[in-house]
Every structure is written in structure tokens, then in C-alpha cells.
PyMOL Python script that loads the backbone (N, CA, C, O; Angstrom):
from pymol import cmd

cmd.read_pdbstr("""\
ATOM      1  N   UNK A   1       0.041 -30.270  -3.153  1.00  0.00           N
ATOM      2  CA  UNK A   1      -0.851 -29.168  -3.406  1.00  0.00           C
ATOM      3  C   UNK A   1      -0.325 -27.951  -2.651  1.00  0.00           C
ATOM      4  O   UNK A   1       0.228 -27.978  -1.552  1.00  0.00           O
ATOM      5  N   UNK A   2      -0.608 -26.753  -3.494  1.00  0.00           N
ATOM      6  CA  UNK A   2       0.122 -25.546  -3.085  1.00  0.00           C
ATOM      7  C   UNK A   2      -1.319 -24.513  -2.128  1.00  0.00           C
ATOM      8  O   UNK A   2      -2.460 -24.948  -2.281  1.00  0.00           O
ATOM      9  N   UNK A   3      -1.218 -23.834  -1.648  1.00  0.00           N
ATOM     10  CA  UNK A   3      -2.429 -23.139  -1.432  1.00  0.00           C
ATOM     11  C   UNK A   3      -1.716 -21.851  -1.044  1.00  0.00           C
ATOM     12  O   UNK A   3      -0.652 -22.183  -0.522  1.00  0.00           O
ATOM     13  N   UNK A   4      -1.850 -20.367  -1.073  1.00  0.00           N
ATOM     14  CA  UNK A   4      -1.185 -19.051  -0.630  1.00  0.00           C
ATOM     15  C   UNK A   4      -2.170 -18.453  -0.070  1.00  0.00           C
ATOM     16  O   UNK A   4      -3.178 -18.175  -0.719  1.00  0.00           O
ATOM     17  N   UNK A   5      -2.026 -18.116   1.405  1.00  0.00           N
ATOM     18  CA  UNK A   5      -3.150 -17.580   1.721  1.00  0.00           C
ATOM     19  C   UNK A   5      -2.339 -16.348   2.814  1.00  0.00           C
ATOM     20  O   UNK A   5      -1.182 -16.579   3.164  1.00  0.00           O
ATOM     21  N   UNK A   6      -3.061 -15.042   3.302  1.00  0.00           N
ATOM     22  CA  UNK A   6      -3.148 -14.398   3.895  1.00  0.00           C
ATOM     23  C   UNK A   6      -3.126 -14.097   5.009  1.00  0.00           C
ATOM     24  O   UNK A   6      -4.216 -13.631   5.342  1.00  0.00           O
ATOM     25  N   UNK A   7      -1.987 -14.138   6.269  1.00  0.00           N
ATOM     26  CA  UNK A   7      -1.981 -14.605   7.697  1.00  0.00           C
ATOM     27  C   UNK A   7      -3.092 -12.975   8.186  1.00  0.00           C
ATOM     28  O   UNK A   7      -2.720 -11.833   7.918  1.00  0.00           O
ATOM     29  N   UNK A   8      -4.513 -13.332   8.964  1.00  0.00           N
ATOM     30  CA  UNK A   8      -5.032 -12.599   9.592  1.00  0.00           C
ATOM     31  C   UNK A   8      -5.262 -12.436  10.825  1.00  0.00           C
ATOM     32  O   UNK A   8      -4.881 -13.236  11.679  1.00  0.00           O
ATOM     33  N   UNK A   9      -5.968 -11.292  11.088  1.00  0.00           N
ATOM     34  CA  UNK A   9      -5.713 -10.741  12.763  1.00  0.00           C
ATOM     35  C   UNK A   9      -6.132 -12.260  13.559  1.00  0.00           C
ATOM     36  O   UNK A   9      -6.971 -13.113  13.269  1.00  0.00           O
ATOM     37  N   UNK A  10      -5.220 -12.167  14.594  1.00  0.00           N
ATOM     38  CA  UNK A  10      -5.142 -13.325  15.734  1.00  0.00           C
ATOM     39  C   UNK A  10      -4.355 -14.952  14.658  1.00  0.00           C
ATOM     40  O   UNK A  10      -4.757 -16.112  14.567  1.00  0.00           O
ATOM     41  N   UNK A  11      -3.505 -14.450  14.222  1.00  0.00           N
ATOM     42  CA  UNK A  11      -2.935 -14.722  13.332  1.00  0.00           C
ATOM     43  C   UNK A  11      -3.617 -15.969  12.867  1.00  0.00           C
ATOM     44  O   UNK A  11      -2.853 -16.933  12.912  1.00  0.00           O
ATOM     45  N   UNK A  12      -5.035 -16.299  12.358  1.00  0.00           N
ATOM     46  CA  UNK A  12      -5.911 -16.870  11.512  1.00  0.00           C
ATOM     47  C   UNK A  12      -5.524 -17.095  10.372  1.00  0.00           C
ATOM     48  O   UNK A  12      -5.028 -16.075   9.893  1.00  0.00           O
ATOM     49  N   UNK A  13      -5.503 -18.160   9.520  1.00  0.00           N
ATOM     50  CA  UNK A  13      -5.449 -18.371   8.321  1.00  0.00           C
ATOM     51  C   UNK A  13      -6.481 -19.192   7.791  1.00  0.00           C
ATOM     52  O   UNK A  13      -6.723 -20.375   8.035  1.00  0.00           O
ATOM     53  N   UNK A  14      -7.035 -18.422   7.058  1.00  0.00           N
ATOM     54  CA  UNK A  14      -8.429 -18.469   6.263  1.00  0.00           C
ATOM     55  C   UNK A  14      -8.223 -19.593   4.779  1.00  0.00           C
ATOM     56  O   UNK A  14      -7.731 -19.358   3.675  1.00  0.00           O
ATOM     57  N   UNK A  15      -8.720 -20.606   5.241  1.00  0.00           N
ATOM     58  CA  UNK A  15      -8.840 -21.837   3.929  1.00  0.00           C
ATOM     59  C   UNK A  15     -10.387 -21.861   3.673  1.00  0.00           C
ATOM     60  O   UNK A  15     -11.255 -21.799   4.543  1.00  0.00           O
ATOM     61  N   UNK A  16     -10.563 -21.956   2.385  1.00  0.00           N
ATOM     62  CA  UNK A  16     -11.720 -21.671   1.803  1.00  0.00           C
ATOM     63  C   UNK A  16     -12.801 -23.109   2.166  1.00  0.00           C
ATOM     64  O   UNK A  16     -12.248 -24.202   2.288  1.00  0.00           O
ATOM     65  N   UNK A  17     -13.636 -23.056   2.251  1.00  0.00           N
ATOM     66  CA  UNK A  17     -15.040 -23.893   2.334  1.00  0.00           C
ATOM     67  C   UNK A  17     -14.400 -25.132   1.126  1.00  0.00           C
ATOM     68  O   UNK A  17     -14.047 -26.141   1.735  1.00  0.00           O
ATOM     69  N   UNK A  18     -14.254 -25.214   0.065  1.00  0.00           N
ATOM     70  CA  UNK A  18     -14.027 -25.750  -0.863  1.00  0.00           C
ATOM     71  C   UNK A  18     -12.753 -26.686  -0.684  1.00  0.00           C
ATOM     72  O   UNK A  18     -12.945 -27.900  -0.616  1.00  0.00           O
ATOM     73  N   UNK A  19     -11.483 -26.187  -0.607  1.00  0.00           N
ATOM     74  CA  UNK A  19     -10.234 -26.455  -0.406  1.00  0.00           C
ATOM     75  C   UNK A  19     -10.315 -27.810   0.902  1.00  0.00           C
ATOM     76  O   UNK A  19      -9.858 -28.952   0.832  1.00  0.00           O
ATOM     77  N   UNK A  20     -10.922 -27.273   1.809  1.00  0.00           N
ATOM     78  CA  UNK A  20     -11.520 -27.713   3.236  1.00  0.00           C
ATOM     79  C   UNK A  20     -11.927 -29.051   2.822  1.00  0.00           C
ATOM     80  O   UNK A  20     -11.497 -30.034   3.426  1.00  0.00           O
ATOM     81  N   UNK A  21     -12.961 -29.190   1.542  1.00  0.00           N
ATOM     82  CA  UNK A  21     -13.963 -30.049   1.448  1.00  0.00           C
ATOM     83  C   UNK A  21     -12.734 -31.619   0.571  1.00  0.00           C
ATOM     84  O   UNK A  21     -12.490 -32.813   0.742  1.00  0.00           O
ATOM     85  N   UNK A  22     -12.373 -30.536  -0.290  1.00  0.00           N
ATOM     86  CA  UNK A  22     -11.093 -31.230  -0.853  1.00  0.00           C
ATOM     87  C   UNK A  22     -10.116 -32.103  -0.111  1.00  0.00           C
ATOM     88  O   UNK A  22     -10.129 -33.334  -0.095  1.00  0.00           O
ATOM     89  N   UNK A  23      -9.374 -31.409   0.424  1.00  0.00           N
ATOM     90  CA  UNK A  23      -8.340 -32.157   1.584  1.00  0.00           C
ATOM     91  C   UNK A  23      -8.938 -32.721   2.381  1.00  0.00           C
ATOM     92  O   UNK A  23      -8.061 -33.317   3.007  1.00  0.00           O
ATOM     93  N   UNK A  24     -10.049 -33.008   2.900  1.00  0.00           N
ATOM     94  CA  UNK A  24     -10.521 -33.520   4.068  1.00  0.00           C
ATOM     95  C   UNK A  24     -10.572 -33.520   5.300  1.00  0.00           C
ATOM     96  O   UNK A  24     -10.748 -34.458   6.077  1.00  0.00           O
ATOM     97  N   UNK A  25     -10.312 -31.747   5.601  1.00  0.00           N
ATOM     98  CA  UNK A  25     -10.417 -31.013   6.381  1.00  0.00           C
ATOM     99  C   UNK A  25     -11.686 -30.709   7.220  1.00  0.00           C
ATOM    100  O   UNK A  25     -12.552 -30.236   6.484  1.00  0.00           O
ATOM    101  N   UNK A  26     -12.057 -30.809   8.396  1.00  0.00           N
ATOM    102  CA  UNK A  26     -13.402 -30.459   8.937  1.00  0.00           C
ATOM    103  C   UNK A  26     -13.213 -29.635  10.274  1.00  0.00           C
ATOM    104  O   UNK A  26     -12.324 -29.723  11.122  1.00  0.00           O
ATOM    105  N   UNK A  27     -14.112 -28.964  10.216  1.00  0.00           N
ATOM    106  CA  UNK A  27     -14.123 -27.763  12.094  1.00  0.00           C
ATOM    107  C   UNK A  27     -14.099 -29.150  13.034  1.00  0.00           C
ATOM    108  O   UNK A  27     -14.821 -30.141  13.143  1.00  0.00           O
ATOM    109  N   UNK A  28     -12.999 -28.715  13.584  1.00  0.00           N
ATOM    110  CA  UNK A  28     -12.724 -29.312  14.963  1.00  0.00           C
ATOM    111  C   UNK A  28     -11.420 -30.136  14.863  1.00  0.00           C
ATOM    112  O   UNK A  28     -10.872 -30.501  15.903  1.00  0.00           O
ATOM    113  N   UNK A  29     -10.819 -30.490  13.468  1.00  0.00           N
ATOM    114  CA  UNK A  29     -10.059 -31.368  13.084  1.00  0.00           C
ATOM    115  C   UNK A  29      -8.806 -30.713  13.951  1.00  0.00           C
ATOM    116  O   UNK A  29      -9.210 -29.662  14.447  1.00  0.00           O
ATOM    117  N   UNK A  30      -7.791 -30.905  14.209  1.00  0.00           N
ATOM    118  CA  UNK A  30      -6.633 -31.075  14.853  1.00  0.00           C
ATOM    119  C   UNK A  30      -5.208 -31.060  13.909  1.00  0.00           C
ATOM    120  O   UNK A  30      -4.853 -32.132  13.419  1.00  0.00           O
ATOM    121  N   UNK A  31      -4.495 -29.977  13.690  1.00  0.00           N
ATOM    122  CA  UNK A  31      -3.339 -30.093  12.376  1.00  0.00           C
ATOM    123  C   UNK A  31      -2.595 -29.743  13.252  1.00  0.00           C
ATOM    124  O   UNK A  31      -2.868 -28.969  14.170  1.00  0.00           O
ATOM    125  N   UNK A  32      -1.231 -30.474  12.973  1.00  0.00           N
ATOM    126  CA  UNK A  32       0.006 -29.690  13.145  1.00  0.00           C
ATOM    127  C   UNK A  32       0.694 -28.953  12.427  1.00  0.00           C
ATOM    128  O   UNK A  32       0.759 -29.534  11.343  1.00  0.00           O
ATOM    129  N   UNK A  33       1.240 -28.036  12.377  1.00  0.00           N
ATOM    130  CA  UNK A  33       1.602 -26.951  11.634  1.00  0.00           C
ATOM    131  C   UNK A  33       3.683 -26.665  12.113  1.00  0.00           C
ATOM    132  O   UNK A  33       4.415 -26.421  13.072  1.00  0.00           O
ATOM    133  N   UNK A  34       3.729 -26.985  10.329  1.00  0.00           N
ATOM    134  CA  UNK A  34       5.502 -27.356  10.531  1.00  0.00           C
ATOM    135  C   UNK A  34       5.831 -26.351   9.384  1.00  0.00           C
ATOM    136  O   UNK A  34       5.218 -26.228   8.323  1.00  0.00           O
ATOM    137  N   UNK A  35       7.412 -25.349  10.002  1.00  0.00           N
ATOM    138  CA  UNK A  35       7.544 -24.646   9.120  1.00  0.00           C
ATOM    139  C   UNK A  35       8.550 -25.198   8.232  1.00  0.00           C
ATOM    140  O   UNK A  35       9.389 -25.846   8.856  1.00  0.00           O
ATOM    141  N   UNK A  36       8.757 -25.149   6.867  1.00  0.00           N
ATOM    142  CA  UNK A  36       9.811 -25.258   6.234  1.00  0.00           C
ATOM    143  C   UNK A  36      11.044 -24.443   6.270  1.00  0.00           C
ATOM    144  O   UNK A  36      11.181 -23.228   6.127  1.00  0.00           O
ATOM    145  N   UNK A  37      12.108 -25.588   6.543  1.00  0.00           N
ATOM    146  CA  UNK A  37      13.488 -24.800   6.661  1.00  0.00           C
ATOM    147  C   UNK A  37      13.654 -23.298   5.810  1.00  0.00           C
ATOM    148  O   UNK A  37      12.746 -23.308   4.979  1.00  0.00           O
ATOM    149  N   UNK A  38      14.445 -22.010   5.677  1.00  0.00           N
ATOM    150  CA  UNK A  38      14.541 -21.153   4.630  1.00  0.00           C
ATOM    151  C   UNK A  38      13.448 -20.709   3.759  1.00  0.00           C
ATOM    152  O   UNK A  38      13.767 -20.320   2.636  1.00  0.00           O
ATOM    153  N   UNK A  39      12.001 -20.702   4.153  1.00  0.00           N
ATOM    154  CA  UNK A  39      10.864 -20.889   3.637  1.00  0.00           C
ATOM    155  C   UNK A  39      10.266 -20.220   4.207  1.00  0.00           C
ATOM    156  O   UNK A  39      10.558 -20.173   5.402  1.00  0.00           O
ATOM    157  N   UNK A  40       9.036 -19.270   3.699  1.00  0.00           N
ATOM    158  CA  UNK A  40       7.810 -18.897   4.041  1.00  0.00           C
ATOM    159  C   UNK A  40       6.860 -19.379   4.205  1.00  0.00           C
ATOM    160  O   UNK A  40       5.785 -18.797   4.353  1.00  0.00           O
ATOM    161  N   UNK A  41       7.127 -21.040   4.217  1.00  0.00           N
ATOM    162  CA  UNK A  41       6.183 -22.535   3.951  1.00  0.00           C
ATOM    163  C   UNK A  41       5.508 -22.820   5.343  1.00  0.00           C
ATOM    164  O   UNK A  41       6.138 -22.680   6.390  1.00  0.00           O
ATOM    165  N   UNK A  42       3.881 -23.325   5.294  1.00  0.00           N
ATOM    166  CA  UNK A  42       4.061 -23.871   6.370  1.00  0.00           C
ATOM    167  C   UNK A  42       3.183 -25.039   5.704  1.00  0.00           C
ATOM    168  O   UNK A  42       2.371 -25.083   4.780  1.00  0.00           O
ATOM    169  N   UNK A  43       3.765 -26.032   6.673  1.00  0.00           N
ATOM    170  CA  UNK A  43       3.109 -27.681   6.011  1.00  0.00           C
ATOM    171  C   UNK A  43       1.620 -27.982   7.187  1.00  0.00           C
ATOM    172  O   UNK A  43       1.743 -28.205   8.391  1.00  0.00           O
ATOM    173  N   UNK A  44       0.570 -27.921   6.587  1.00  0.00           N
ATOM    174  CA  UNK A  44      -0.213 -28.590   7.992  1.00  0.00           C
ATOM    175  C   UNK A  44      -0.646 -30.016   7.275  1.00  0.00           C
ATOM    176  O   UNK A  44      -0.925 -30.193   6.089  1.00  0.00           O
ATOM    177  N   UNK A  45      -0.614 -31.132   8.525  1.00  0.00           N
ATOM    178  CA  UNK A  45      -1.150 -31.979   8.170  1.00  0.00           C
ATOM    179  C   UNK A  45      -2.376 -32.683   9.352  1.00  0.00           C
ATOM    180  O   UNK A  45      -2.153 -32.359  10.519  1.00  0.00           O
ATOM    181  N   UNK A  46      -3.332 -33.387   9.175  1.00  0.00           N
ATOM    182  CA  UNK A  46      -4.108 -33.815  10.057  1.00  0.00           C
ATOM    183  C   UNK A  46      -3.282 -34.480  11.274  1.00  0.00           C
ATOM    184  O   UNK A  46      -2.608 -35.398  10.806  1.00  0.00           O
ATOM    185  N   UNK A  47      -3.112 -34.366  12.504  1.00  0.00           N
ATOM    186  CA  UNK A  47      -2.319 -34.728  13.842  1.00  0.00           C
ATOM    187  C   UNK A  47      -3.246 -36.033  14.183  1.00  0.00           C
ATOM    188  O   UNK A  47      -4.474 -36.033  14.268  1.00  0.00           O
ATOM    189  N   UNK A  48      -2.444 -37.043  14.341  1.00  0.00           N
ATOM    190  CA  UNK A  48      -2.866 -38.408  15.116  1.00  0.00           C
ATOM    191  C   UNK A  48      -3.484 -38.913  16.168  1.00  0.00           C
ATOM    192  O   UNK A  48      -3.982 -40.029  16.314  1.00  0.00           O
ATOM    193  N   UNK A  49      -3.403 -37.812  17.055  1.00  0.00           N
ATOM    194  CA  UNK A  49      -4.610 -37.897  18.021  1.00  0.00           C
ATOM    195  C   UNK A  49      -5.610 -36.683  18.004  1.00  0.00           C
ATOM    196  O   UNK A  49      -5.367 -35.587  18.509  1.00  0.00           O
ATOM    197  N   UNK A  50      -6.719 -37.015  17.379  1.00  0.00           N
ATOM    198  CA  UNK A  50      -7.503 -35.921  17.215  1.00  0.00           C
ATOM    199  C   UNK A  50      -8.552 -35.476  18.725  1.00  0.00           C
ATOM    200  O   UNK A  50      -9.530 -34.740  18.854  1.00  0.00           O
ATOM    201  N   UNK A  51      -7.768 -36.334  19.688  1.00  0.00           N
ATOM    202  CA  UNK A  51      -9.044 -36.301  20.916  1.00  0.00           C
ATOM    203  C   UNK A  51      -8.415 -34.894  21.630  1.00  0.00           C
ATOM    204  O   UNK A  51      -9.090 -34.140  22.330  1.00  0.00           O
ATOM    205  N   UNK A  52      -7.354 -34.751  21.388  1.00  0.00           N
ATOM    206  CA  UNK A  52      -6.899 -33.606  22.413  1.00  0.00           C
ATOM    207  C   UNK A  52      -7.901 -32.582  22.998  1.00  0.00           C
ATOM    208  O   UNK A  52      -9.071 -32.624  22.618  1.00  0.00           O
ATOM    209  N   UNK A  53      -7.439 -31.536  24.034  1.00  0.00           N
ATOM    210  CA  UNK A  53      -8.447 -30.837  24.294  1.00  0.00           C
ATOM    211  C   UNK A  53      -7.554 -29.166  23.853  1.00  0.00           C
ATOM    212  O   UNK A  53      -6.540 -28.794  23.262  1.00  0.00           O
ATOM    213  N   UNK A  54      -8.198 -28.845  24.262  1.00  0.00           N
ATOM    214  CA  UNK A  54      -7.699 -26.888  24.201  1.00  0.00           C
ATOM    215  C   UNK A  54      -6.307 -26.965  24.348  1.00  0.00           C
ATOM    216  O   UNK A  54      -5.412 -27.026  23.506  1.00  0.00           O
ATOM    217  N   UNK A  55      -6.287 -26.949  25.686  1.00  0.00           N
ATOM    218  CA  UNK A  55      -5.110 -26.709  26.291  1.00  0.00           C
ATOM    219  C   UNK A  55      -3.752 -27.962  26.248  1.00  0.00           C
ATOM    220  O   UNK A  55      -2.611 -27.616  26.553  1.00  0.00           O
ATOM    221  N   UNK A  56      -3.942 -28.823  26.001  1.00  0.00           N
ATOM    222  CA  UNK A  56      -3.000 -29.853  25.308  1.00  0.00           C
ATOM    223  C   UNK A  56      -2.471 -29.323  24.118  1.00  0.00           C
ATOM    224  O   UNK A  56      -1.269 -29.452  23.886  1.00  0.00           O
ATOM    225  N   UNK A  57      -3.333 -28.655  23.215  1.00  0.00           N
ATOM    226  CA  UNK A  57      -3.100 -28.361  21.663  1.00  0.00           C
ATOM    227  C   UNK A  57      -2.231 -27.506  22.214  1.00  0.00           C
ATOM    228  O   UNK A  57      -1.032 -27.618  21.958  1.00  0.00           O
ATOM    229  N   UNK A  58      -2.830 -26.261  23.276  1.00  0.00           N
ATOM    230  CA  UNK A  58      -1.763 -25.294  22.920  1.00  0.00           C
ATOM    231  C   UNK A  58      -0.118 -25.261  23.896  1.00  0.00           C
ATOM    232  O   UNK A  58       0.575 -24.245  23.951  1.00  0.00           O
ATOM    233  N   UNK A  59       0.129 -26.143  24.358  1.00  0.00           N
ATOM    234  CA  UNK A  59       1.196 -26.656  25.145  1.00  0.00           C
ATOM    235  C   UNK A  59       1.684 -27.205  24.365  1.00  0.00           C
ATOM    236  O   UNK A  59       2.902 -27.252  24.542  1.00  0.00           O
ATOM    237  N   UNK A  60       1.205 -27.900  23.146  1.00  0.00           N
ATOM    238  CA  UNK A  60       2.253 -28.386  21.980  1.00  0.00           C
ATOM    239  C   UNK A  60       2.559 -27.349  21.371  1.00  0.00           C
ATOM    240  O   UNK A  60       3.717 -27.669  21.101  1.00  0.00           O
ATOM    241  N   UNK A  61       2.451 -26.435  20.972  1.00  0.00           N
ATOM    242  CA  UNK A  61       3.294 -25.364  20.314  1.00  0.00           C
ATOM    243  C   UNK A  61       2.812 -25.071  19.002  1.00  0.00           C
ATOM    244  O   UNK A  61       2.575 -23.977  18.490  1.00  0.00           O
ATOM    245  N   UNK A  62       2.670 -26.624  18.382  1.00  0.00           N
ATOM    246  CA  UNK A  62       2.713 -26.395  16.752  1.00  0.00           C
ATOM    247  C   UNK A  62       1.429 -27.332  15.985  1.00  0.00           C
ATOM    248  O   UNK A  62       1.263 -27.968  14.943  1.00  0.00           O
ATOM    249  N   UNK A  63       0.460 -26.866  17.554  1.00  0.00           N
ATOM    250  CA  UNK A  63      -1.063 -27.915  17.102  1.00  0.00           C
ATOM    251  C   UNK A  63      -1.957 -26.732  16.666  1.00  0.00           C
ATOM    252  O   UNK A  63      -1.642 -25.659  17.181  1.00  0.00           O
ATOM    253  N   UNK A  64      -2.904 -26.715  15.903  1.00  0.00           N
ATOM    254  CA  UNK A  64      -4.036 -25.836  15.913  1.00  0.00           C
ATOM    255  C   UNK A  64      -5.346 -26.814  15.489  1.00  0.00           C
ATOM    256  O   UNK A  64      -5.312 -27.846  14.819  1.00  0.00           O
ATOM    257  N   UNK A  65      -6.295 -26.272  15.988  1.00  0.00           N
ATOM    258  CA  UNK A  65      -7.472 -26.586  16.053  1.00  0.00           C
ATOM    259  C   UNK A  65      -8.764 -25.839  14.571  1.00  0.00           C
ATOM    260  O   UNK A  65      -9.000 -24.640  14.426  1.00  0.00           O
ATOM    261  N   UNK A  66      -9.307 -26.874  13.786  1.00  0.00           N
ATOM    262  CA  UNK A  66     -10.030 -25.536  12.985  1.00  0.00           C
ATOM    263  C   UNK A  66     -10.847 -25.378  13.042  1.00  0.00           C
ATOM    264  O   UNK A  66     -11.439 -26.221  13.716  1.00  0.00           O
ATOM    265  N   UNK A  67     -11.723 -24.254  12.473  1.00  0.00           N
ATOM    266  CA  UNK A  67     -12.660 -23.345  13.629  1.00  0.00           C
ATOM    267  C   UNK A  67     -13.429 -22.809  12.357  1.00  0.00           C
ATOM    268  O   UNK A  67     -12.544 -22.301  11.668  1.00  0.00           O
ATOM    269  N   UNK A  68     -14.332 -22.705  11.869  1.00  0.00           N
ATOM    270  CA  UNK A  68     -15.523 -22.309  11.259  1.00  0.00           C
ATOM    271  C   UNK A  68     -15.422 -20.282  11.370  1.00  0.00           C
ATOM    272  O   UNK A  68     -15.306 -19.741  12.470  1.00  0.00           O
ATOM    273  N   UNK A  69     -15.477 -19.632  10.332  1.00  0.00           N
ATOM    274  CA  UNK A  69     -14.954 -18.850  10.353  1.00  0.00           C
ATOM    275  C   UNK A  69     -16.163 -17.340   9.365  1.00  0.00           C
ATOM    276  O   UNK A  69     -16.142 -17.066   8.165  1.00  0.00           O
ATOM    277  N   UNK A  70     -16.809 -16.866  10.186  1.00  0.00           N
ATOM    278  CA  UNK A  70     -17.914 -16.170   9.435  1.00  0.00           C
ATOM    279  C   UNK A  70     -17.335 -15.139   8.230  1.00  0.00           C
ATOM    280  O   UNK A  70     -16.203 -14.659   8.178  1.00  0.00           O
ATOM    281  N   UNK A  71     -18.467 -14.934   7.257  1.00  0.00           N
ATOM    282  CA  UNK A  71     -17.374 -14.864   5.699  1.00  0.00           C
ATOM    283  C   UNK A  71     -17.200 -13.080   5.941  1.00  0.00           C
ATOM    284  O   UNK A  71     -16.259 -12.496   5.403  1.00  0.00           O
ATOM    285  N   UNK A  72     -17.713 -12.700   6.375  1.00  0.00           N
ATOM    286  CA  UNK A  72     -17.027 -11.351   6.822  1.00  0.00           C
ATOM    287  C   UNK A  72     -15.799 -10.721   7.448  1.00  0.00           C
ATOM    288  O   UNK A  72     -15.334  -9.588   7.323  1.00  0.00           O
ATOM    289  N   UNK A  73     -15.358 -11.883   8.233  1.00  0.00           N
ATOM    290  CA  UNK A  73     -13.962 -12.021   8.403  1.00  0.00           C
ATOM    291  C   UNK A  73     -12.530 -11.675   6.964  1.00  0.00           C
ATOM    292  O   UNK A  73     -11.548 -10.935   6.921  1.00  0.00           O
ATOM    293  N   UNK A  74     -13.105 -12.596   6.074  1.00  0.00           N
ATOM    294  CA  UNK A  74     -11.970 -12.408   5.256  1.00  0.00           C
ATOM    295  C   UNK A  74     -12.839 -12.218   3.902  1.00  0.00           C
ATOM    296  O   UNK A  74     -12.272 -12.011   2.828  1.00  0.00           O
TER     297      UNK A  74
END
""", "prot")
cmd.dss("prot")
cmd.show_as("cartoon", "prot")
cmd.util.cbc("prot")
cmd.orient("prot")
């Protein structure tokens, strides 16, 4: 599955309520985020330990956390 979305301020990327519900995506879930070689691609997939905390995620480099996002934003 393809999805194109819009990198926003605090470099946020906004996945729709729907898409979310689809993939099996939920606020708080834990992705790692891998870029494709020669690509504007980025692959996220659900990360294997979902217990992490804040600051673990962000010492890995390429973890993000997802976050509920009010619709005025985007």
C-alpha cells in the first residue's frame, strides 16, 4: 500500500483517521521509520517492542511514536 502525504511543521506527518483504522495503526503505537535507498520513500512499520519510553524512542534515531493530531492542524 502506497499512501503520499505532506511532511508538516515539527516535521509531522499527518495519516488520516481512516488509513490509521485500516493498517492497524493506534495513538501510542511505536513505528520505525526506514528510508528507501534513491527514494523519497519512507517505509514505517509497527516496531517490536512497543513498551519503550520517550527517550529510548528518540536515541534510536529512526523510532516515532503516534500521537493524535487535532484536525486543524492539517
Amino acid at each position: 500500500m502506497n499512501y503520499q502525504v505532506k511532511i508538516g511543521e515539527d516535521s509531522l506527518l499527518p495519516i488520516p483517521d481512516i488509513l490509521c483504522q485500516e493498517l492497524g495503526i493506534q495513538v501510542g503505537d511505536i513505528l520505525i521509520c526506514e528510508a528507501r535507498v534513491n527514494s523519497s520513500e519512507i517505509v514505517m512499520t509497527k516496531y517490536s517492542d512497543q513498551t519503550l519510553n520517550d527517550a529510548q524512542i528518540a536515541s534510536a534515531g529512526n523510532l516515532t511514536r503516534v500521537i493524535s493530531l487535532s484536525e486543524d492542524l492539517y
